[in-house]
Backbone as CSV, one residue per row, in Angstrom:
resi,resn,N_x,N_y,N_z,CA_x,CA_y,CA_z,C_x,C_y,C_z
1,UNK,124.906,151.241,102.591,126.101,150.507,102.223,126.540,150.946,100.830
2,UNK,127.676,151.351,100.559,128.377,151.649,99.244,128.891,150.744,98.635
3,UNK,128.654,150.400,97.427,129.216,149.349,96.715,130.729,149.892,96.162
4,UNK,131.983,149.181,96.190,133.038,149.703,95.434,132.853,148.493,94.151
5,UNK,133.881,148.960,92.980,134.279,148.254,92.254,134.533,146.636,92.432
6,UNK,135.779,146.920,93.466,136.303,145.834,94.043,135.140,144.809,94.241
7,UNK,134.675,145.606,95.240,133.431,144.884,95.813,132.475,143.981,94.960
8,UNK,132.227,144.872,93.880,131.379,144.383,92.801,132.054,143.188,92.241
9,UNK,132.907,143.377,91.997,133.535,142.578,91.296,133.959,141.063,92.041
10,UNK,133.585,140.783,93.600,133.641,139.904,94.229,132.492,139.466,94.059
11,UNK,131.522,140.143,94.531,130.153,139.457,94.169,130.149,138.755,93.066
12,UNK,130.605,139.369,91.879,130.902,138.460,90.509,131.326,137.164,90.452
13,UNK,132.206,137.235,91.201,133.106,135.566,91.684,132.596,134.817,92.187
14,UNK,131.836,135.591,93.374,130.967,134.483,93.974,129.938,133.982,93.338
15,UNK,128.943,134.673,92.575,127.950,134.324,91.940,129.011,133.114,90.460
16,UNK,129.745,133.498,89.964,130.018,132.588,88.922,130.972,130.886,90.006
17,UNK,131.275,131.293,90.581,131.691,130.337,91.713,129.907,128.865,91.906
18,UNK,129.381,129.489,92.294,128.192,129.284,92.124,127.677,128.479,90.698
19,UNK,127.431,129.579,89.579,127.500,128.798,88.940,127.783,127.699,88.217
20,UNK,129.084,127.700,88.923,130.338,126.441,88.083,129.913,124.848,89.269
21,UNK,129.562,125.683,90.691,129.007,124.412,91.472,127.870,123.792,90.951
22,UNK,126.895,125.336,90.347,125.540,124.103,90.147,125.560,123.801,88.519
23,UNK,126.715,123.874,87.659,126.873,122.867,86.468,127.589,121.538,87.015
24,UNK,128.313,121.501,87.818,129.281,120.531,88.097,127.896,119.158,88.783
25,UNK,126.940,119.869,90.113,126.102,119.274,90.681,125.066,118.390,89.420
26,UNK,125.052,119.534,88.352,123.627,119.056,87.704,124.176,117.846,86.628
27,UNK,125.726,117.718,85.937,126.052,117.036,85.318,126.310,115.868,86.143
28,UNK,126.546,115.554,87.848,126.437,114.689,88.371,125.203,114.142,88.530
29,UNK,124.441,114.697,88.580,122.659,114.054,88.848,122.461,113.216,87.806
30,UNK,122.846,114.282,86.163,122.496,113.428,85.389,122.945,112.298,85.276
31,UNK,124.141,112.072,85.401,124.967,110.893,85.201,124.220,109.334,86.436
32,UNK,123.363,109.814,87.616,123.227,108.938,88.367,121.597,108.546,87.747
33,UNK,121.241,109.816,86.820,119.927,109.519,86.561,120.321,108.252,85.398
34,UNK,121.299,108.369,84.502,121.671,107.162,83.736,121.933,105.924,83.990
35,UNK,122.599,106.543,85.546,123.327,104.925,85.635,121.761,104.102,85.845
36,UNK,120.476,104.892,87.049,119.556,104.262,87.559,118.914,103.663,86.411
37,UNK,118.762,104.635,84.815,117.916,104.289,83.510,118.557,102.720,83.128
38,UNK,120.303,102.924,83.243,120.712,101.479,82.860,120.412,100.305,83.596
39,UNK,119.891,100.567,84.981,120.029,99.468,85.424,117.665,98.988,85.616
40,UNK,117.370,100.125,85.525,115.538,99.860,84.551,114.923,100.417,85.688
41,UNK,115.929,101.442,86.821,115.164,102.323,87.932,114.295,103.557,87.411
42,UNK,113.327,103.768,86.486,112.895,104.724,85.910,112.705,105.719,86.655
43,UNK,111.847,105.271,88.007,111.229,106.717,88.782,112.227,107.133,89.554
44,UNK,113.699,106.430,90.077,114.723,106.571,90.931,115.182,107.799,89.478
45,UNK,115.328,107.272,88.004,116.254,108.146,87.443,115.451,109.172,87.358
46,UNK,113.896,109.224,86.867,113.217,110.863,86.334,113.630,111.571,87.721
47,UNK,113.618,111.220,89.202,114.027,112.160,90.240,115.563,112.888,90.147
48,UNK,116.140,111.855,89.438,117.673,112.451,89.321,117.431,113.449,88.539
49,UNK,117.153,113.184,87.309,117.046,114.228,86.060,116.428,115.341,86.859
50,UNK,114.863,115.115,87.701,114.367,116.541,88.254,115.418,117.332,88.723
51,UNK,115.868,116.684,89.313,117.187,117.256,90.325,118.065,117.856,89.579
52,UNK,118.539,117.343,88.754,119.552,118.188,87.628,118.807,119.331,86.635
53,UNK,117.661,119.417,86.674,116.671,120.313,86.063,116.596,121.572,86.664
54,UNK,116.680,121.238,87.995,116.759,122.212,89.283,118.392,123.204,89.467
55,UNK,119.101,121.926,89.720,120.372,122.494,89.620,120.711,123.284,88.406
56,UNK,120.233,123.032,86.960,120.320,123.849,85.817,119.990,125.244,86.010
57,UNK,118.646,125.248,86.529,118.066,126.672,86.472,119.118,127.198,88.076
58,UNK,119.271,126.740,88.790,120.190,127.550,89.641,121.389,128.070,89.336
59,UNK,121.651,127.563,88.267,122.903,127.759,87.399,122.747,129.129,86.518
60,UNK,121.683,128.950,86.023,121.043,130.021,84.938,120.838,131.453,86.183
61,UNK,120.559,131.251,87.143,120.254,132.414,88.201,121.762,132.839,88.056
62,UNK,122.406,131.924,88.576,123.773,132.552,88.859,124.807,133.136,87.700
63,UNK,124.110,132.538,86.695,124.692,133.006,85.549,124.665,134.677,85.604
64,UNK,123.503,135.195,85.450,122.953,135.831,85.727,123.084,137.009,86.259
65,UNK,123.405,136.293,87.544,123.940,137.214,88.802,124.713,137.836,88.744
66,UNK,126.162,136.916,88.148,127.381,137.107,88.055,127.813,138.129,86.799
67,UNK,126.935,138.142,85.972,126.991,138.793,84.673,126.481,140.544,85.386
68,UNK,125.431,140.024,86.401,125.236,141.847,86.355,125.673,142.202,87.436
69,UNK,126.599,141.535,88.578,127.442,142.387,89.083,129.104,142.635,88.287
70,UNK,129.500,141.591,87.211,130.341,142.449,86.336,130.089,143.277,86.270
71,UNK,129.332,143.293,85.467,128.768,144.629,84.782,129.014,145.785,85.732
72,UNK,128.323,146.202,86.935,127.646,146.958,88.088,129.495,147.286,88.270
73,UNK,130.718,145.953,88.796,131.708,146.384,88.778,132.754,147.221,87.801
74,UNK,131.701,147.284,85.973,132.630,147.727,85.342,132.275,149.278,85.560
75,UNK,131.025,149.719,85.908,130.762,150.847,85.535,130.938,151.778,87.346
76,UNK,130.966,151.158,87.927,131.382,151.957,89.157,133.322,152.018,88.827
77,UNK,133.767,150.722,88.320,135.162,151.355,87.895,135.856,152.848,87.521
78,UNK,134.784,153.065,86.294,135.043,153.950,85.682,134.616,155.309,86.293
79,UNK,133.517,154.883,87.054,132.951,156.378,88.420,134.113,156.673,88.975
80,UNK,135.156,155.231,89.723,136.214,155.512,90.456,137.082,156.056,89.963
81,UNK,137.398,156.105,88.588,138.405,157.050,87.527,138.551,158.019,87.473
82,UNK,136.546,158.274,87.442,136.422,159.768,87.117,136.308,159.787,85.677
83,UNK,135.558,158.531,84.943,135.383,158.512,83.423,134.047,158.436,83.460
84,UNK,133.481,158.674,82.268,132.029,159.002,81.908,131.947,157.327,81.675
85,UNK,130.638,156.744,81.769,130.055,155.303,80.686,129.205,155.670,80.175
């Protein structure tokens, strides 16, 4: 399978797509892990927080991801040019 630019550069989207789901997921966890702390559910909230701990680092993957298929899309760009990197 040949990777194009283009291509690369979708993967990018998707992976930061991704990421923006599992910040959005993990700032919701936390928020339910609070509400449970306000109301004196301790072990209901430390599961939330786990959960948003989780969703963090899935975030950090995708961070990640998305950063090195930029990348992967900037430099096959320039293959497609016919420019040196």
């Amino acid at each position: 399978m040949t990777t194009t630019a283009a291509g690369a550069a979708r993967h990018a989207a998707v992976w930061a797509d991704r990421a923006e789901t599992a910040h959005e997921t993990a700032k919701t966890r936390r928020a339910k892990g609070r509400e449970l702390e306000s109301q004196r559910l301790s072990a209901g909230a430390r599961d939330w927080y786990e959960r948003a701990e989780g969703a963090e680092k899935q975030r950090g993957t995708a961070v990640t991801m998305a950063n090195m298929w930029a990348n992967v899309a900037g430099v096959l760009h320039l293959v497609e040019e016919g420019e040196s990197s």
